[in-house]
MARLONU-941024 format. One record per residue (C-alpha): residue number from 1; x, y, z. Coordinates in Angstrom, 2 decimals. Layout:
residues N
{pos = NUM X = X Y = Y Z = Z} .
...
***
This chain:
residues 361
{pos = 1 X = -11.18 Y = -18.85 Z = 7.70} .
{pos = 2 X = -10.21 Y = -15.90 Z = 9.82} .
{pos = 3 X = -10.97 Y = -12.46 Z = 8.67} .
{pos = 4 X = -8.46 Y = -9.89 Z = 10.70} .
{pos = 5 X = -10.39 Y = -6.97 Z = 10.76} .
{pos = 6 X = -9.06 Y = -3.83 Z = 11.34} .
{pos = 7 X = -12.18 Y = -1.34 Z = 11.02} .
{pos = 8 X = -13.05 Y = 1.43 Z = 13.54} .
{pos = 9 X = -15.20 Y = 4.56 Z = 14.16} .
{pos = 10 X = -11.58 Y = 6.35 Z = 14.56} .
{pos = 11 X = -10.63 Y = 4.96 Z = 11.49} .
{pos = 12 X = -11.99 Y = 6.89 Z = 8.32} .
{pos = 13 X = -9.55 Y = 4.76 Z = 5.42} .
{pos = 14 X = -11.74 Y = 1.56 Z = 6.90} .
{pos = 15 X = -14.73 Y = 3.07 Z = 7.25} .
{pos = 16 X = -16.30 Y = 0.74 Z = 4.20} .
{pos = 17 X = -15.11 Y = -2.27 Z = 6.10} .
{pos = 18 X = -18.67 Y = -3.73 Z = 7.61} .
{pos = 19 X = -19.86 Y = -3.91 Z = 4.43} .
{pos = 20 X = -16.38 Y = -5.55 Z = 2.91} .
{pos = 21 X = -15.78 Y = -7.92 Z = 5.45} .
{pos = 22 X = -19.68 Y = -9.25 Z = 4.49} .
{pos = 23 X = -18.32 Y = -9.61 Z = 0.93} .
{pos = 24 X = -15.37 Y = -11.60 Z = 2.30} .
{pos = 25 X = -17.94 Y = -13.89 Z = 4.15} .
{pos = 26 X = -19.72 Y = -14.41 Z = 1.08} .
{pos = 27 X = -16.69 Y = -15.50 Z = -1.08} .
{pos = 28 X = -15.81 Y = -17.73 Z = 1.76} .
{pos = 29 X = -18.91 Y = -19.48 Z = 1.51} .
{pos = 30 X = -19.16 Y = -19.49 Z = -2.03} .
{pos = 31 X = -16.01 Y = -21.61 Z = -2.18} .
{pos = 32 X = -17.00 Y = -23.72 Z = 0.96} .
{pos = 33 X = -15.14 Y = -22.03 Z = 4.21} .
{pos = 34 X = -16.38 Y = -21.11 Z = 7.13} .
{pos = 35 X = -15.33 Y = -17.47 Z = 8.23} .
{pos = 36 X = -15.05 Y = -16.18 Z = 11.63} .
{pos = 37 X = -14.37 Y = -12.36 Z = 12.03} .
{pos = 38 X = -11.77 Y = -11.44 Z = 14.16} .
{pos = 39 X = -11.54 Y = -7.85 Z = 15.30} .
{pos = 40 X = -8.17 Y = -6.03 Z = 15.99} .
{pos = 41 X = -6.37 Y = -2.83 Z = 16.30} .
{pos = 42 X = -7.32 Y = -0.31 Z = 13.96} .
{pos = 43 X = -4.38 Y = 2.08 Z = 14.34} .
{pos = 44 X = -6.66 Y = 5.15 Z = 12.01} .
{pos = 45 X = -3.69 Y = 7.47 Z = 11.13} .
{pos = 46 X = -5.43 Y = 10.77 Z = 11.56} .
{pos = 47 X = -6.82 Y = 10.04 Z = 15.77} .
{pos = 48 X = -4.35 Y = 8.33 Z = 17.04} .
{pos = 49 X = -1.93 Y = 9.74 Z = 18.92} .
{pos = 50 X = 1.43 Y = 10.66 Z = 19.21} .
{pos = 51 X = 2.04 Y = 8.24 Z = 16.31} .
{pos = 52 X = 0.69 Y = 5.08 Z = 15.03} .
{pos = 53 X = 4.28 Y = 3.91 Z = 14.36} .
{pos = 54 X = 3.80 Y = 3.50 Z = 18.50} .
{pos = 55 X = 1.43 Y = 0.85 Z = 17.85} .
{pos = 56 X = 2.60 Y = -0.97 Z = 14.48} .
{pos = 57 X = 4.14 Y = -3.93 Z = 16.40} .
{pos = 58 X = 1.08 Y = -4.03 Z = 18.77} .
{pos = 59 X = -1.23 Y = -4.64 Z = 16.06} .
{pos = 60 X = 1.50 Y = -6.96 Z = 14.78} .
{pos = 61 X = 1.53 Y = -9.36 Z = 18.31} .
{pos = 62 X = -1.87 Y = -8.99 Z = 18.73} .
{pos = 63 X = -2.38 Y = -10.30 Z = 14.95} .
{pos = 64 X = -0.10 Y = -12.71 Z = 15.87} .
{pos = 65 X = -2.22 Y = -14.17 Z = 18.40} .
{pos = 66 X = -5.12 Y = -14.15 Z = 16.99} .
{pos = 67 X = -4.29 Y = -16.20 Z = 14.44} .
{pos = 68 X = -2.29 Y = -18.40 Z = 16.65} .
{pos = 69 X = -5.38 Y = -18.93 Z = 19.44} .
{pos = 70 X = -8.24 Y = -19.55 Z = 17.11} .
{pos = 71 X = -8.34 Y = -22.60 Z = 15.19} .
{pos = 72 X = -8.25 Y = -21.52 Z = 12.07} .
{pos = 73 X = -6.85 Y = -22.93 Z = 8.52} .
{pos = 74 X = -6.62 Y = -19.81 Z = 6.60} .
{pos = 75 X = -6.93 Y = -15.96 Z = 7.42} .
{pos = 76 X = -7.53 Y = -12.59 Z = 5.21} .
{pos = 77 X = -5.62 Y = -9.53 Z = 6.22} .
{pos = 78 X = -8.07 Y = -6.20 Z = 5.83} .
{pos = 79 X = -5.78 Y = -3.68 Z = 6.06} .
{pos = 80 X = -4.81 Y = 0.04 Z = 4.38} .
{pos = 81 X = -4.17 Y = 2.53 Z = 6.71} .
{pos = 82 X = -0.25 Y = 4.00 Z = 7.17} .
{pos = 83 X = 0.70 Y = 1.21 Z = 9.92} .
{pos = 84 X = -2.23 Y = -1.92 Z = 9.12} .
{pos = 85 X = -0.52 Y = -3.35 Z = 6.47} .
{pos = 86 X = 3.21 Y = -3.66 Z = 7.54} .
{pos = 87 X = 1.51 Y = -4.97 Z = 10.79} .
{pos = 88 X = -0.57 Y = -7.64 Z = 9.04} .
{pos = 89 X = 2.44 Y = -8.95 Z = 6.93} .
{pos = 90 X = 4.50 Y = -9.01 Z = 9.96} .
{pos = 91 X = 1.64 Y = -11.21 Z = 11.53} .
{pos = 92 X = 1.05 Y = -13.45 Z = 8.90} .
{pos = 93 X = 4.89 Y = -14.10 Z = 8.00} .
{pos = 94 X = 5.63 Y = -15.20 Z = 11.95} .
{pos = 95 X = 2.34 Y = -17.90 Z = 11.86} .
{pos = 96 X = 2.45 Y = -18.73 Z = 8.10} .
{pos = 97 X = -0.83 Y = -19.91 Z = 8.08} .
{pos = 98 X = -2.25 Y = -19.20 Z = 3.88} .
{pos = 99 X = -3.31 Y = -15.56 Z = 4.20} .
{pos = 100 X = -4.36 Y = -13.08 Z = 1.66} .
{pos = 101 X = -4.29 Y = -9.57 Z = 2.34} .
{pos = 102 X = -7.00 Y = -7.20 Z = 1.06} .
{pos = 103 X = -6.12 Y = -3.78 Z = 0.81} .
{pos = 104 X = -8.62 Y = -0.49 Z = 1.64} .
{pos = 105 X = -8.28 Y = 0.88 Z = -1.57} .
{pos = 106 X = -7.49 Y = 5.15 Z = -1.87} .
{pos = 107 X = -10.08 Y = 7.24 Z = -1.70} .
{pos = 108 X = -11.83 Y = 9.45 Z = -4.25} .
{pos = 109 X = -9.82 Y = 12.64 Z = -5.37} .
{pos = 110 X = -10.72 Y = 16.00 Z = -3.24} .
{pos = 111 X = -12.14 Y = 19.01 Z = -4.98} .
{pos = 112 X = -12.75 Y = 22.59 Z = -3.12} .
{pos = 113 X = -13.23 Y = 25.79 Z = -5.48} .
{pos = 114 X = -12.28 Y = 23.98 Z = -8.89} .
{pos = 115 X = -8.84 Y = 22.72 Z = -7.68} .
{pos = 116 X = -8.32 Y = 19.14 Z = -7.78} .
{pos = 117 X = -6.73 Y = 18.37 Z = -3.95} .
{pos = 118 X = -4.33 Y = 15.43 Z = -2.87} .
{pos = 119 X = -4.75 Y = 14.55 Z = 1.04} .
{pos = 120 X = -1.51 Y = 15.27 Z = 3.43} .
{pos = 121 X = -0.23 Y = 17.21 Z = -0.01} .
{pos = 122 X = -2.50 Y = 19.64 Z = 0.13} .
{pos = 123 X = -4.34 Y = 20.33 Z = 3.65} .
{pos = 124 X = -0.82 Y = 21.36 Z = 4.74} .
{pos = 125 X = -0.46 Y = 23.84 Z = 2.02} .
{pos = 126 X = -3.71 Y = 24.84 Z = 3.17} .
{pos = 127 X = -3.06 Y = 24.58 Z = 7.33} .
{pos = 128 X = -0.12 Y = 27.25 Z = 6.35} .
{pos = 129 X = -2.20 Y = 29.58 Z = 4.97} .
{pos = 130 X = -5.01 Y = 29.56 Z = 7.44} .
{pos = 131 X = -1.83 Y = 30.08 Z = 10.01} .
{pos = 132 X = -0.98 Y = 32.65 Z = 8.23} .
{pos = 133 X = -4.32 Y = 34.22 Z = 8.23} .
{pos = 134 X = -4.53 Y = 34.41 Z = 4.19} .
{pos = 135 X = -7.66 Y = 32.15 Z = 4.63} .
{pos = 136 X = -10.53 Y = 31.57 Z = 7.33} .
{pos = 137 X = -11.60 Y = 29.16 Z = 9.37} .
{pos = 138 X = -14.82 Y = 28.09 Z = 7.15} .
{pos = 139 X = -12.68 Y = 28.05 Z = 3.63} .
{pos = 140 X = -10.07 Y = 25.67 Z = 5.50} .
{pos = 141 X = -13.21 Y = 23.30 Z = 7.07} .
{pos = 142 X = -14.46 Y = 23.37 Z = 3.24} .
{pos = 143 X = -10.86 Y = 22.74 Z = 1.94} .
{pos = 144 X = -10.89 Y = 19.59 Z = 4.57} .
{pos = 145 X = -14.40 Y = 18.93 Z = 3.61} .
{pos = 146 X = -13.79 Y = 18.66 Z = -0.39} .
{pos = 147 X = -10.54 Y = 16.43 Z = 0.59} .
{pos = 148 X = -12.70 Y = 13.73 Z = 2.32} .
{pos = 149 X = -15.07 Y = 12.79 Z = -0.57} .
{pos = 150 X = -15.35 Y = 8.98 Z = 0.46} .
{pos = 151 X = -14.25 Y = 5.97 Z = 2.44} .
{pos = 152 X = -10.13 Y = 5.11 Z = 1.79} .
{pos = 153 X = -6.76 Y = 5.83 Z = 2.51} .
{pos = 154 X = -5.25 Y = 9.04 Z = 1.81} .
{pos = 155 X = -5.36 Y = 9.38 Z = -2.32} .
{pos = 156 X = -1.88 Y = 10.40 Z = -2.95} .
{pos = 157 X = 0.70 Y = 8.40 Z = -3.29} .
{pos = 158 X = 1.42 Y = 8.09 Z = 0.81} .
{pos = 159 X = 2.36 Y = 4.89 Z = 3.21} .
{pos = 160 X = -0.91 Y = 3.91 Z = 2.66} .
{pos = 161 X = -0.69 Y = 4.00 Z = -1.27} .
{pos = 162 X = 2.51 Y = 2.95 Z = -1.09} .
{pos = 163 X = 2.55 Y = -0.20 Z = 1.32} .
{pos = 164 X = -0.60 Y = -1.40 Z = -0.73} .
{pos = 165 X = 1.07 Y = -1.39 Z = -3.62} .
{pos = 166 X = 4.09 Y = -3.45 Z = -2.02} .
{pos = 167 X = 1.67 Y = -6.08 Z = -0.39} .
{pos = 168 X = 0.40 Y = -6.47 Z = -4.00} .
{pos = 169 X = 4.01 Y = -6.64 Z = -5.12} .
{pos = 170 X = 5.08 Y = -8.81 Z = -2.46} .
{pos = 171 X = 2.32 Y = -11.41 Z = -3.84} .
{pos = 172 X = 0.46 Y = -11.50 Z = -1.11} .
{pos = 173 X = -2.50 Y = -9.44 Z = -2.34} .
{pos = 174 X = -4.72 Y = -10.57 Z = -5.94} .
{pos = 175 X = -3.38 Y = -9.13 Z = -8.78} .
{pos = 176 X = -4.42 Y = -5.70 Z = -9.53} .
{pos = 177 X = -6.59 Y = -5.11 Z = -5.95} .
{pos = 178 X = -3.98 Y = -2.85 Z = -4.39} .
{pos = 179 X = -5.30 Y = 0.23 Z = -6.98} .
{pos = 180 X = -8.93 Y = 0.20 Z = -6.86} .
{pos = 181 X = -10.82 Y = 2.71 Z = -4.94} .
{pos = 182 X = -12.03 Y = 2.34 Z = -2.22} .
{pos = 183 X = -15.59 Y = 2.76 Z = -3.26} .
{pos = 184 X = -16.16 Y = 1.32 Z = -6.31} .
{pos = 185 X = -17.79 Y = -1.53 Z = -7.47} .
{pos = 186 X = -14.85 Y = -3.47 Z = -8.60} .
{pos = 187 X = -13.62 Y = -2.96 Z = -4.46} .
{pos = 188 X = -16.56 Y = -5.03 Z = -3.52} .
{pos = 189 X = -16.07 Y = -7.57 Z = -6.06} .
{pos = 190 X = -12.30 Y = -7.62 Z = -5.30} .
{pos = 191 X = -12.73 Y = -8.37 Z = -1.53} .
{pos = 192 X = -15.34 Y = -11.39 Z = -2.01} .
{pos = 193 X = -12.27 Y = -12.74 Z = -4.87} .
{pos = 194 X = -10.34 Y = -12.58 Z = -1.66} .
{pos = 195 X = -12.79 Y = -14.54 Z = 0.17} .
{pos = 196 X = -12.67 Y = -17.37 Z = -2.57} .
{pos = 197 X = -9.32 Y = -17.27 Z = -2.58} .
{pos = 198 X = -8.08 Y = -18.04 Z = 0.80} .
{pos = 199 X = -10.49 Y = -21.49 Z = 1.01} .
{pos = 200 X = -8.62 Y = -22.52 Z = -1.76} .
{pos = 201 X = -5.28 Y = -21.60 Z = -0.36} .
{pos = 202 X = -6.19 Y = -23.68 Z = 2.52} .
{pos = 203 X = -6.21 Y = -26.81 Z = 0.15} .
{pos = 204 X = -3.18 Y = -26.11 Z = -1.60} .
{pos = 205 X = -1.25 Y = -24.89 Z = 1.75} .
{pos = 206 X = -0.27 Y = -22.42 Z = -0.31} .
{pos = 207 X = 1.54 Y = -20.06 Z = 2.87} .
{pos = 208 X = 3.47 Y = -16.83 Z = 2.98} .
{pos = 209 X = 6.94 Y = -18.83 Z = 3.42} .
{pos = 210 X = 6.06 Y = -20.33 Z = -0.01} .
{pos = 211 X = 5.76 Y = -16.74 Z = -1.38} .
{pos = 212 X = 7.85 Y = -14.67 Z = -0.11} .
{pos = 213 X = 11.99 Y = -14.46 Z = -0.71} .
{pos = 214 X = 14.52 Y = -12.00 Z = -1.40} .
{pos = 215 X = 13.49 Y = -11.52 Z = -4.75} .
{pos = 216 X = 10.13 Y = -10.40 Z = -3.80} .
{pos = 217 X = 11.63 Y = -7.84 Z = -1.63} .
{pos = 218 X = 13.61 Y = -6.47 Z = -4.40} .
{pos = 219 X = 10.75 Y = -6.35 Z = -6.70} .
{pos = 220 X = 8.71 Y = -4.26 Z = -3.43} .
{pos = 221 X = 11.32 Y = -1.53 Z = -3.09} .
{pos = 222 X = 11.76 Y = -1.67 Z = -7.28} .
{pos = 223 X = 8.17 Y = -0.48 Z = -7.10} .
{pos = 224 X = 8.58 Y = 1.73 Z = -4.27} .
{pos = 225 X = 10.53 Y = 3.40 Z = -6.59} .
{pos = 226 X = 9.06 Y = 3.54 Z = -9.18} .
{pos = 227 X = 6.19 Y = 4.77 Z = -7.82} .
{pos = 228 X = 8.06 Y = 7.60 Z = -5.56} .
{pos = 229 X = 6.41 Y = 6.35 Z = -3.20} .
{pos = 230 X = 6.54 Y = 6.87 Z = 0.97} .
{pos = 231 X = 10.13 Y = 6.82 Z = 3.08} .
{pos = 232 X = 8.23 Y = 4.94 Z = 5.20} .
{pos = 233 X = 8.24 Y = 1.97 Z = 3.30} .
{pos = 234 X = 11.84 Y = 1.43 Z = 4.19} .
{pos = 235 X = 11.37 Y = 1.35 Z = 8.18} .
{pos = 236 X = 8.37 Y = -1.13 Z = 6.97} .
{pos = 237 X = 10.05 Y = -3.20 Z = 4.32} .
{pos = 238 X = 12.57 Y = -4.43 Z = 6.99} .
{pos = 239 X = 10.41 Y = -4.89 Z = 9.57} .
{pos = 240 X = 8.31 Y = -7.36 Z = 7.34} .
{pos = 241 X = 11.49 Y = -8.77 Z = 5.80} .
{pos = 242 X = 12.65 Y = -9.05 Z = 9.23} .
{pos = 243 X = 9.44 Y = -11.38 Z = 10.02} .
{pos = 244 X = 10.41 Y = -13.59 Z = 7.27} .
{pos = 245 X = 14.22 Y = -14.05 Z = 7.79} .
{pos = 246 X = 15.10 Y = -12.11 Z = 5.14} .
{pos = 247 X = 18.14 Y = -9.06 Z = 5.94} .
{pos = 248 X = 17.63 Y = -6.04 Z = 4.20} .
{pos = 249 X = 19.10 Y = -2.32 Z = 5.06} .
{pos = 250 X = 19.43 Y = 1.37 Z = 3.29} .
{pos = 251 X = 22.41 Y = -0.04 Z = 0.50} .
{pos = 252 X = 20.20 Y = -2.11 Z = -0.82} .
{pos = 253 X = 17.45 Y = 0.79 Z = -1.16} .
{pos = 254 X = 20.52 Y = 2.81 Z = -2.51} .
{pos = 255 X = 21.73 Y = 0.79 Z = -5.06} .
{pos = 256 X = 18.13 Y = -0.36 Z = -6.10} .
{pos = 257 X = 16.81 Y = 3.67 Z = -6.18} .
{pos = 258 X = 19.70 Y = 4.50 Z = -8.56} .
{pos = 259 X = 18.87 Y = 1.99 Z = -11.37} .
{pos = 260 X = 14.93 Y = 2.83 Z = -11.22} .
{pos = 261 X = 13.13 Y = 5.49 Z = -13.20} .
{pos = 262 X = 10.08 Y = 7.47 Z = -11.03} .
{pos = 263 X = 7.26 Y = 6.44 Z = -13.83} .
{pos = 264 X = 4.24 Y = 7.51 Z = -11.33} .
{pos = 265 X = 3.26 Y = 11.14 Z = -12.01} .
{pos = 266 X = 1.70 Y = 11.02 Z = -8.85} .
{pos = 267 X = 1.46 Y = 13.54 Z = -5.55} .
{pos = 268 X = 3.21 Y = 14.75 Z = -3.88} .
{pos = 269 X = 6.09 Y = 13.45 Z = -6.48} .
{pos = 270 X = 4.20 Y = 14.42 Z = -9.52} .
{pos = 271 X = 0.14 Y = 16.19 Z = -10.34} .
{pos = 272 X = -2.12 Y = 13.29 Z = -10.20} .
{pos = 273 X = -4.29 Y = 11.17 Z = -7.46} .
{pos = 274 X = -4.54 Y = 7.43 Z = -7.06} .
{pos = 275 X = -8.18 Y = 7.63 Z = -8.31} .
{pos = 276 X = -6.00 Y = 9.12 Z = -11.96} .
{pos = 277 X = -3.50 Y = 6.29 Z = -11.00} .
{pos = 278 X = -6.15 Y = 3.31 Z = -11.32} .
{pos = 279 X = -8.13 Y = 4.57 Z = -14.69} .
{pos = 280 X = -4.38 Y = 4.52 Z = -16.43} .
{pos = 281 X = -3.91 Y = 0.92 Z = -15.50} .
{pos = 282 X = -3.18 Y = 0.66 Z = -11.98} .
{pos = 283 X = -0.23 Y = -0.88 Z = -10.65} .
{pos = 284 X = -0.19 Y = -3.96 Z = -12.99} .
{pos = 285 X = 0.78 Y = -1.55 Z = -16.02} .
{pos = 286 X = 3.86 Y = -0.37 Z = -14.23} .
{pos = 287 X = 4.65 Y = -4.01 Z = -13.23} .
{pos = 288 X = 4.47 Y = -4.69 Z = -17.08} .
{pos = 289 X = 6.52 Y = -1.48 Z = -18.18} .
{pos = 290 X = 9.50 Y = -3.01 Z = -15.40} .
{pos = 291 X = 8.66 Y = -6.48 Z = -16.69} .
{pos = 292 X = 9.35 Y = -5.33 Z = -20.03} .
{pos = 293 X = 12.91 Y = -4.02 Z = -19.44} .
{pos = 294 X = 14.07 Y = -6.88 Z = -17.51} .
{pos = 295 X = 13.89 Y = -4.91 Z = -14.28} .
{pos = 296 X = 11.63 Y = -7.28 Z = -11.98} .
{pos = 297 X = 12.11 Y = -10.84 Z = -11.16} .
{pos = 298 X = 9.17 Y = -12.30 Z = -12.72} .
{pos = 299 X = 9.18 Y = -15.84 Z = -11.74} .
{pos = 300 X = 8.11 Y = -14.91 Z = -7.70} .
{pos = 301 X = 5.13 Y = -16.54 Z = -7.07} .
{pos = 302 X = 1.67 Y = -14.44 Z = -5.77} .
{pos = 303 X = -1.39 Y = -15.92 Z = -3.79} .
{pos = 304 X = -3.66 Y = -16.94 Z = -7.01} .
{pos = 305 X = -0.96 Y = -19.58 Z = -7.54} .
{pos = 306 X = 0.61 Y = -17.64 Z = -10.76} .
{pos = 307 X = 3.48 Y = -15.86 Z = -11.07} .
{pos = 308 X = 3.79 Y = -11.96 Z = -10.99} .
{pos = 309 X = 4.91 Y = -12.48 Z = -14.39} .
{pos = 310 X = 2.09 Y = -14.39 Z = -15.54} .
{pos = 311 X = -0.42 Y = -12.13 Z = -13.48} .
{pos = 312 X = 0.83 Y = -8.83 Z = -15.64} .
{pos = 313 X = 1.68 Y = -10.52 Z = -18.86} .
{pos = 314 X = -1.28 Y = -8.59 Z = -20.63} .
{pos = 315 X = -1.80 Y = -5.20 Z = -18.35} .
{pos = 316 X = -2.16 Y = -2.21 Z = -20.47} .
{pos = 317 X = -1.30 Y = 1.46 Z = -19.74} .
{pos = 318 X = -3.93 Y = 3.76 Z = -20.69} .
{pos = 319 X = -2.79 Y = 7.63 Z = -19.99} .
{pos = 320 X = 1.43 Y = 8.00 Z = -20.61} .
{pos = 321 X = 1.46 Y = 10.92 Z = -18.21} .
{pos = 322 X = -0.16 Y = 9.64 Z = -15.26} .
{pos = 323 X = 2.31 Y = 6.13 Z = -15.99} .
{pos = 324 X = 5.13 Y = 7.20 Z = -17.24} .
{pos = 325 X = 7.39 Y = 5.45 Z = -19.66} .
{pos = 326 X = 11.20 Y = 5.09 Z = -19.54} .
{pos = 327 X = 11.98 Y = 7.17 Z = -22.71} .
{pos = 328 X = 9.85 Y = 10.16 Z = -20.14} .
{pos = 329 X = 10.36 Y = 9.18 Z = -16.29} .
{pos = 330 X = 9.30 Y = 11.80 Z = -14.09} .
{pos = 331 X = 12.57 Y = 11.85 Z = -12.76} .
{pos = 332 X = 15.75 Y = 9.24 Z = -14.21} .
{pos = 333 X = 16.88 Y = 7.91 Z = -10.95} .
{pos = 334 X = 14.44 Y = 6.35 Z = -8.05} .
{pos = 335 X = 12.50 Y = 8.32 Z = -5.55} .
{pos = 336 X = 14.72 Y = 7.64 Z = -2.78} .
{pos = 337 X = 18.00 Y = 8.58 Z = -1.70} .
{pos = 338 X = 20.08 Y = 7.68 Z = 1.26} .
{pos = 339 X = 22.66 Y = 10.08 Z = 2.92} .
{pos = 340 X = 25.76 Y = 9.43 Z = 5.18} .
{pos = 341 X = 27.62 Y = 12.00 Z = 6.75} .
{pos = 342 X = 28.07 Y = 13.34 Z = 10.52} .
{pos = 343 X = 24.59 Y = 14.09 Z = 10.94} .
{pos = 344 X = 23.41 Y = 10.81 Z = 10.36} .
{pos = 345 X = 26.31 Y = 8.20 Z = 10.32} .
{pos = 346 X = 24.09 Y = 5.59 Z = 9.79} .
{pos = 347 X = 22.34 Y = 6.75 Z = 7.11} .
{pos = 348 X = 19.14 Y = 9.08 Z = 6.52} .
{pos = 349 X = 16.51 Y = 8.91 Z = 4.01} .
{pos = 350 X = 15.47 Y = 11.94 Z = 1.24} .
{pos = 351 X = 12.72 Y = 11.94 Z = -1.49} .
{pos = 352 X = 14.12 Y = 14.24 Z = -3.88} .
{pos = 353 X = 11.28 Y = 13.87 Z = -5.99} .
{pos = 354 X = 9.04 Y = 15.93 Z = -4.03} .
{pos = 355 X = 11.74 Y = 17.87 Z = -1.89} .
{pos = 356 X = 12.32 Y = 21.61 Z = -2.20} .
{pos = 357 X = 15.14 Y = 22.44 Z = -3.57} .
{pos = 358 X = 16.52 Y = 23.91 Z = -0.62} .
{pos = 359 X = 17.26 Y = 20.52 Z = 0.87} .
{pos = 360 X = 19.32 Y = 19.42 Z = -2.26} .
{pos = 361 X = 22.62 Y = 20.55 Z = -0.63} .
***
């Protein structure tokens, strides 16, 4: 069993990952694998620069590779950070080898002076003021300092958040992993599940091409949605689709965004952090509150062999504000719009849910 490993010094949102990739070993060899590490790309979103969008396909090829040059049966995808996880899925689609990804996991929610603080949200709000010279330099290192409270991926609901949650979604992640923080003890539990997992995969060549179809992409941007989550996810969501012959483009975000409720009161859309998001229930409870109303296709099938309908059948919501319900969405429509006009003839993206409302005309 491969284990793509994307952790780095550079990368903060993997910096858990030696210990995690250990508890991947160990569920490998609980369920009799052998696991070989494989190190790649990080691609940490706050060091490199100008973009890590630069380097989402090179992390792609060179996943690509080293699944194709190895002699390997199986391979886990550790991924999290902005660009790792569109990159991974690319990989894995192209070889279709049976691969599970295992997602980072958000980090803890940031505190400084009694305020609860979102990461990206917030630090800007913050950077402006110290620009501004309304703070100083120590209360903006100690605004930065109470942001970064643990290992993880940004905490609000961001590309990182965001493309977890699809990966999940897609099937390709366990059930419910996509939520949990980064460090806490059901993370370390989830990642040697993973471990067991894959070996078992293996024997039921149980691959991505068996997974994934056009339903599942409609169920990820349903959930992208819902969850108001990143505009990033569409440059990502066809890339991966892309990968696995599937066409999609910004009508089908369109018409899908207009029939979806936002139900995740989450930043920068809504007031809470992905730390808030997992206590209510996680992902799985919004999968149930779309299951309910005939929203999802339920019969796509997920890496533990079950349905996504079967996986969520049970999942409970446990705080109505933080996971909303469709009687009170955070907003009615989804969190995405797409514009056409001279500026953009072929089409722009807007996230009306947390836009000013300046930028509403």
């Amino acid at each position: 069993i491969g284990i793509i490993n994307t952790w780095s010094d550079m990368n903060t949102c993997h910096s858990h990952f030696k210990q995690r990739v250990e508890e991947i070993k160990r569920g490998v060899y609980e369920a009799g694998g052998f696991p070989i590490e494989l190190p790649a790309m990080s691609l940490g979103e706050i060091m490199v620069k100008p973009s890590t969008m630069l380097y989402r396909n090179f992390l792609a090829m060179e996943a690509e590779e080293l699944i194709r040059c190895h002699p390997v049966d199986g391979v886990v995808l550790m991924g999290g950070c902005d660009k790792t996880t569109p990159a991974l899925l690319m990989a894995s689609f192209t070889m279709d080898l049976p691969a599970i990804y295992m997602p980072a996991g958000p980090m803890l929610r940031g505190y400084y002076a009694g305020e609860t603080l979102g990461s990206g949200t917030d630090v800007l709000r913050y950077w402006a003021d110290r620009r501004a010279g309304l703070i100083d330099q120590k209360t903006f290192e100690n605004v930065i300092g109470g942001l970064s409270r643990s290992a993880g991926t940004c905490m609000v609901m961001g590309t990182a958040a965001t493309m977890m949650s699809l990966a999940e979604t897609l099937g390709m992640a366990l059930p419910g992993s996509s939520s949990i923080p980064a460090v806490d003890s059901g993370h370390a539990l989830m990642a040697t599940a993973t471990g067991r997992r894959i070996v078992d995969m293996v024997w039921e060549d149980l691959r991505p091409s068996l997974i994934i179809t056009e339903a599942s992409f409609d169920n990820a941007t349903i959930i992208d949605m819902a969850l108001g989550g990143s505009t990033n996810a569409m440059i990502h969501l066809i890339a991966v689709a892309g990968r696995a012959g599937i066409k999609l483009d910004l009508d089908r975000f369109d018409t899908i965004s207009r029939k979806t409720p936002v139900l995740g009161n989450i930043k920068p859309s809504g007031k809470y952090l992905m730390e808030d998001f997992y206590y209510a229930g996680g992902l799985p409870a919004v999968i149930k509150r779309l299951l309910d109303k005939g929203i999802l296709h339920k019969d796509v099938l997920t890496v533990n062999g079950k349905t996504i309908g079967e996986n969520n059948l049970k999942s409970l919501c446990w705080n109505d504000d933080v996971i909303r319900t469709f009687e009170n969405p955070l907003t009615k429509d989804g969190g995405i719009k797409v514009l056409k006009g001279n500026i953009a003839p072929n089409g722009a993206i807007l996230k009306p849910s947390a836009a000013s409302p300046k930028l509403m005309q």
